[in-house]
Every structure is written in C-alpha cells, then in structure tokens.
C-alpha positions as CSV (number, residue, x, y, z in Angstrom):
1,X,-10.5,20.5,0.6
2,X,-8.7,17.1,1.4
3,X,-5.6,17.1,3.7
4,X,-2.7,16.4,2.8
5,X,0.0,14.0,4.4
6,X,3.5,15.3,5.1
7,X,5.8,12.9,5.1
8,X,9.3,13.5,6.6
9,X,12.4,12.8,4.7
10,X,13.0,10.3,7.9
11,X,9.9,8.3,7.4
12,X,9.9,8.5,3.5
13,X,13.1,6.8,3.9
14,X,11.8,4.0,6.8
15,X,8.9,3.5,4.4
16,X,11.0,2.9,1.2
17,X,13.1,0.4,3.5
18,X,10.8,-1.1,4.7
19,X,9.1,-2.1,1.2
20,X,12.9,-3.1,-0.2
21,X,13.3,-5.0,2.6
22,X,9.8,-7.1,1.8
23,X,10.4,-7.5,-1.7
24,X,14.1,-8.9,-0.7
25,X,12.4,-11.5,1.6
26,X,9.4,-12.4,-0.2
27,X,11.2,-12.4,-3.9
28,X,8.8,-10.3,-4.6
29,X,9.0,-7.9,-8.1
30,X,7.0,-4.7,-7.1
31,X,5.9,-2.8,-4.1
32,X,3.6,0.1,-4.0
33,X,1.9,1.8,-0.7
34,X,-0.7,4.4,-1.4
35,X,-4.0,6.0,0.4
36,X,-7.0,4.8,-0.5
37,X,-7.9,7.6,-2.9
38,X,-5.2,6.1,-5.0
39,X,-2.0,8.8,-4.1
40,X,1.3,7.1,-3.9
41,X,3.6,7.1,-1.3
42,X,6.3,4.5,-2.1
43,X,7.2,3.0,-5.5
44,X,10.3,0.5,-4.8
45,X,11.4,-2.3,-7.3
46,X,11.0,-3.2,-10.7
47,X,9.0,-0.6,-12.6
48,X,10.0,-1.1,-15.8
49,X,6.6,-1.3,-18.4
50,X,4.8,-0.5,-14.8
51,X,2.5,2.6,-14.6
52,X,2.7,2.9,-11.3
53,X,0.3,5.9,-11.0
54,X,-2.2,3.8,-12.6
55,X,-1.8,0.8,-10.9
56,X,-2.4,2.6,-7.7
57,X,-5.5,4.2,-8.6
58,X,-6.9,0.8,-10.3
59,X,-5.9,-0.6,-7.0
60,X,-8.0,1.9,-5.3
61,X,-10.8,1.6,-6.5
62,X,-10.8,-2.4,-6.8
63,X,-10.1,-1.8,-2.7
64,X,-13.2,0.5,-2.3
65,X,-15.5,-1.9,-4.4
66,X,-14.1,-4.8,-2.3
67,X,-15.6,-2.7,1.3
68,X,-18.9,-2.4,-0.3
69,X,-19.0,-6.5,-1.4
70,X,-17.6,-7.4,2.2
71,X,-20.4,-5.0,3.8
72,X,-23.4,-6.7,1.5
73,X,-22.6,-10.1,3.3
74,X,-22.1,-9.0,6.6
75,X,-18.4,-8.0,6.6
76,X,-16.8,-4.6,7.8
77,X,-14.3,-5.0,5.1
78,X,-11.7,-7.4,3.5
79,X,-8.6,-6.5,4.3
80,X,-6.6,-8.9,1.4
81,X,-7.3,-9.3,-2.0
82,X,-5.5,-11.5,-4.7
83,X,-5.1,-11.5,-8.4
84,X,-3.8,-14.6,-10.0
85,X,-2.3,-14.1,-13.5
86,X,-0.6,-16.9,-15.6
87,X,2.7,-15.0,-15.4
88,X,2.1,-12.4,-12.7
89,X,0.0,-12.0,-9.3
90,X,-1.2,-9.2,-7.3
91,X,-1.5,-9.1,-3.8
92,X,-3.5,-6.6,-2.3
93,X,-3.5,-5.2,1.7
94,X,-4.9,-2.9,4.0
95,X,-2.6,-1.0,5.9
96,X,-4.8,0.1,9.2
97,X,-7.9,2.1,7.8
98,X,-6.5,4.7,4.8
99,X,-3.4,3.4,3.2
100,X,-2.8,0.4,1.1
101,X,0.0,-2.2,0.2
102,X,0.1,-3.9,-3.4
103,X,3.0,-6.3,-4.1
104,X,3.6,-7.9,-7.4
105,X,5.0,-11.0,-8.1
106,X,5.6,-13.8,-10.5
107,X,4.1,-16.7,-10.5
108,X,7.3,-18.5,-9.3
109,X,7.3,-16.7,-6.4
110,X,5.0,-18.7,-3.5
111,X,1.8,-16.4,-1.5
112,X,2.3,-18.0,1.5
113,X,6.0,-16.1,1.6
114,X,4.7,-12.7,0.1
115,X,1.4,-13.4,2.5
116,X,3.5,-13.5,5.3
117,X,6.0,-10.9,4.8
118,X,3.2,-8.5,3.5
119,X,1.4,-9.0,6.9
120,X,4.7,-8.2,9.2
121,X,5.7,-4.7,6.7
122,X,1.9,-3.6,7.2
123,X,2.6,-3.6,11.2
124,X,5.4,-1.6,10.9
125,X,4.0,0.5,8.1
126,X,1.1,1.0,10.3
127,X,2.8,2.6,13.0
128,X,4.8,5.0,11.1
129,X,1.7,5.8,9.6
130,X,-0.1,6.6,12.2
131,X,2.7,9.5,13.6
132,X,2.2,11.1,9.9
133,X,-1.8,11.1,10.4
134,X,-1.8,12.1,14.2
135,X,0.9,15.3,12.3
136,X,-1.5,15.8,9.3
137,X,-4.8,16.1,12.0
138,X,-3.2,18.4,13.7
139,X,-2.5,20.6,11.2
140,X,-4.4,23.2,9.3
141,X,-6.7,22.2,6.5
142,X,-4.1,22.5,3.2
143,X,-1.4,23.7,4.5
144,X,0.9,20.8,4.8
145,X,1.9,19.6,1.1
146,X,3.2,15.8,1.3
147,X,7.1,16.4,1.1
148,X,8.4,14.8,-2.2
C-alpha cells in the first residue's frame, strides 16, 4: 500500500504561495505541483476549461516516459521538458526525485522568464518537500491521509 503525504495546513499554504508568487513573476497562466504518480498537491491560477486532474496525470506519465528516453542514451533522467503550442506552452520540471512542477503559459509569455522563475520555486519547493517526506517515512504505512 502506497504512503501517503500529509501535508500541513502551514506548508499547503507556503506551497500555494510559492506557486502564486511564480505565476505573478513569470506571467505565467497555470501552476500545478504533483508526485510523480500524477496526485496533485497545488492547483493555483487560471483553471477555467483546465482539467487539472487530468493534466497532472498526462503530465505524469509523459515525465516517466521522458526517464526511460534519457536512460536509453546514457542519461539518469531529464529534469525539463517543453511543449510548444501555437497559443499555449507547457513547461515541465522535476522537483528533487518524486514531485513535479507544470506551468502553463501563452505564447506571449517568454521561457527564459518562466525557465528561470520555475528553477528558483523548485528550490524552495524542494525543501519544504523534503520535511513532508522525511514526516511521511517516518510514519506508519497508511496511516497518514494527505490533509486537504
């Protein structure tokens, strides 16, 4: 049986910030942080004709097939991927080894900002994420529901 983050209404909040604040500085549109299985954490900004859920999973599993094309040639792993639309773009990060960031944007918007700014939240992400993960190891198998 998987175990299960919990998430304190502390770092939920320092999370959602921290996402707001990224979409403020890189004029980005969306931001989404999820494990690698696809389970959301954060959903902050424009959602509207979004299926978030969805997007997260999709993103998942693009992630995953990603590891295996970066292991064929040589590669532990990319951590970045991008998706260039004619009106939209998706940017796509690790954050450390289970959790990841996916940002969209228009096309208006310039990568090198949303690059950038993506890189710095992941840092900070990172660490918060790693006081929830040293918690959820040290807690029982299944008995710690992620707090909603």
């Amino acid at each position: 049986m998987p175990r299960h983050r919990f998430i304190t209404a502390e770092e939920q909040k320092q999370i959602d910030n921290l996402l707001r604040e990224l979409l403020k500085n890189s004029d980005a549109k969306t931001a989404l942080l999820l494990d690698q299985g696809g389970f959301l954490m954060s959903v902050q900004g424009f959602t509207e004709h979004l299926d978030p859920q969805t997007i997260a999973v999709l993103a998942a599993g693009a992630f995953a097939t990603t590891r295996e094309l970066a292991k064929l040639i040589g590669e532990e792993e990319f951590t970045v991927m991008f998706h260039q639309g004619r009106r939209d773009n998706i940017h796509l990060s690790a954050v450390g080894k289970d959790a990841l960031m996916v940002i969209i944007f228009e096309n208006t918007t310039t990568i090198g900002m949303v690059r950038l700014f993506a890189r710095e939240t992941g840092k900070k992400l990172q660490s918060i994420l790693t006081v929830i993960n040293q918690r959820k190891e040290e807690a029982p198998m299944g008995n710690i529901p992620m707090q909603e």
